[in-house]
NUBAZA-727391 format. One record per residue (C-alpha): x, y, z. Coordinates in steps of 0.001 Angstrom, whole numbers, padded with zeros to 6 digits, always signed. Last residue first. Layout:
XYZ...
END
This chain:
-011661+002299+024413-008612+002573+022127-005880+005884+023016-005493+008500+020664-005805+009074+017182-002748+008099+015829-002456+005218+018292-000385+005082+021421-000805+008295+021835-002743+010830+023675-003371+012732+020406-000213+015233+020884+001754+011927+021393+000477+010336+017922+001473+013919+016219+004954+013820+017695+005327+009992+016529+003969+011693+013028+006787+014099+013656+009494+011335+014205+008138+009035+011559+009294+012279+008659+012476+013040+009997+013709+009127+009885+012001+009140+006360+014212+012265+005366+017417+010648+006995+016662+007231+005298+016284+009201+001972+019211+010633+002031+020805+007316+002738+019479+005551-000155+019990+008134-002540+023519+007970-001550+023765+004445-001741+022519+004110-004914+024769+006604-006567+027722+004616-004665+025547+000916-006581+025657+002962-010026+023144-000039-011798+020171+001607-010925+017313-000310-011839+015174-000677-008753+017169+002840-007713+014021+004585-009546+011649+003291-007298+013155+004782-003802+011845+008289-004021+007992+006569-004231+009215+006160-000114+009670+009963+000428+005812+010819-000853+004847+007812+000253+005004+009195+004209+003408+011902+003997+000691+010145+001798-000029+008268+004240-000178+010803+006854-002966+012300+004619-005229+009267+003796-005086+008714+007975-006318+012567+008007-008630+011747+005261-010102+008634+007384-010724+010296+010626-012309+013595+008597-014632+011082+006819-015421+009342+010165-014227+006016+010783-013418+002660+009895-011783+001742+006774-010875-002309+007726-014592-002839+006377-013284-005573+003579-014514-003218+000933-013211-000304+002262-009604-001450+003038-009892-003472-000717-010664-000129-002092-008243+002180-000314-005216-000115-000603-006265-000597-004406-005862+003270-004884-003307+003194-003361-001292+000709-005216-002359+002259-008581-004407+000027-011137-007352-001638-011151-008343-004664-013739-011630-006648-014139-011499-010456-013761-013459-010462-010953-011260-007965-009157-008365-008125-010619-005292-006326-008850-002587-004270-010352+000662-003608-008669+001551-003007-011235+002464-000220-014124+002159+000440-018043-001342+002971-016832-003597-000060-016921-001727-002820-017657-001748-004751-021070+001407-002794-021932+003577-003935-019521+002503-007538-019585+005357-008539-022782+008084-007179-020998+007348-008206-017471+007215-011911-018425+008367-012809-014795+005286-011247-013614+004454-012249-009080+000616-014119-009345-000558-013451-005482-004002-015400-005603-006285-014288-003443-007743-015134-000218-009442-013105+002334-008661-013081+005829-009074-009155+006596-005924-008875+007784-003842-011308+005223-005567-009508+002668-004686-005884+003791-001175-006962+004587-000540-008171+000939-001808-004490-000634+000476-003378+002011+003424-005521-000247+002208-004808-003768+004547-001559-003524+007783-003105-002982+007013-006934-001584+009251-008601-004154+008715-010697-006719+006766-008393-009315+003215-007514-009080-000105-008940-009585-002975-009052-007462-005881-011835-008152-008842-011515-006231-011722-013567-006682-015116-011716-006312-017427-013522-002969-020640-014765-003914-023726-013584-002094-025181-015467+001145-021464-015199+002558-022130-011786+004045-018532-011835+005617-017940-010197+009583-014659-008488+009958-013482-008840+013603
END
């Protein structure tokens, strides 16, 4: 349970990202698991925000009015900040690491957003399925070699 030191104000949160759940969408689980409100604004004026966004890309959250960029880099924040990060530093790189492992084949997927070739689309779509497939099957093979059910092992 995450405990909330109410006796100083809490920052407003407001993420913004397009609607869909794409890369906003674990940004989305975080809140909902720590209980914290924010408002979820989803751009239809795309155009004219891109350049006002740090790096031309969302998801970007505000954090009291101040702006971060990069999905991950917001994951790691609000998981930190909430206290959903638990662990020692090796724990938490090796959870940053399979993480990774796994974005690095889902990031493959962003171009097709726009793709109008829909056989191209499929392909790429398919390959990728096979590579992610690959991919959950050893970190299922790392979970067992831990004792499994949970990456590191079984909960006391």
């Amino acid at each position: 349970m995450i405990m909330l030191d109410f006796t100083t104000k809490m920052p407003t949160y407001k993420l913004c990202y397009f609607n869909s759940r794409g890369l906003a969408e674990m940004i989305r689980l975080i809140f909902a698991e720590a209980n914290v409100e924010y408002e979820d604004h989803r751009l239809s004026d795309w155009v004219e925000l891109k350049p006002k966004m740090p790096f031309n890309t969302v998801p970007v959250l505000y954090v009291d009015g101040l702006a971060l960029g990069n999905s991950r880099a917001i994951m790691r924040y609000l998981s930190k900040e909430f206290g959903i990060n638990k662990g020692t530093p090796f724990e938490l790189a090796k959870i940053d690491s399979w993480f990774e492992y796994i974005m690095e084949t889902a990031t493959k997927l962003h171009p097709l957003y726009s793709e109008p070739d829909k056989e191209y689309k499929a392909s790429v779509v398919a390959k990728v399925e096979k590579e992610f497939q690959g991919k959950l099957q050893k970190l299922e093979e790392l979970v067992n070699t831990n004792g499994g059910p949970y990456v590191f092992g079984k909960v006391n």
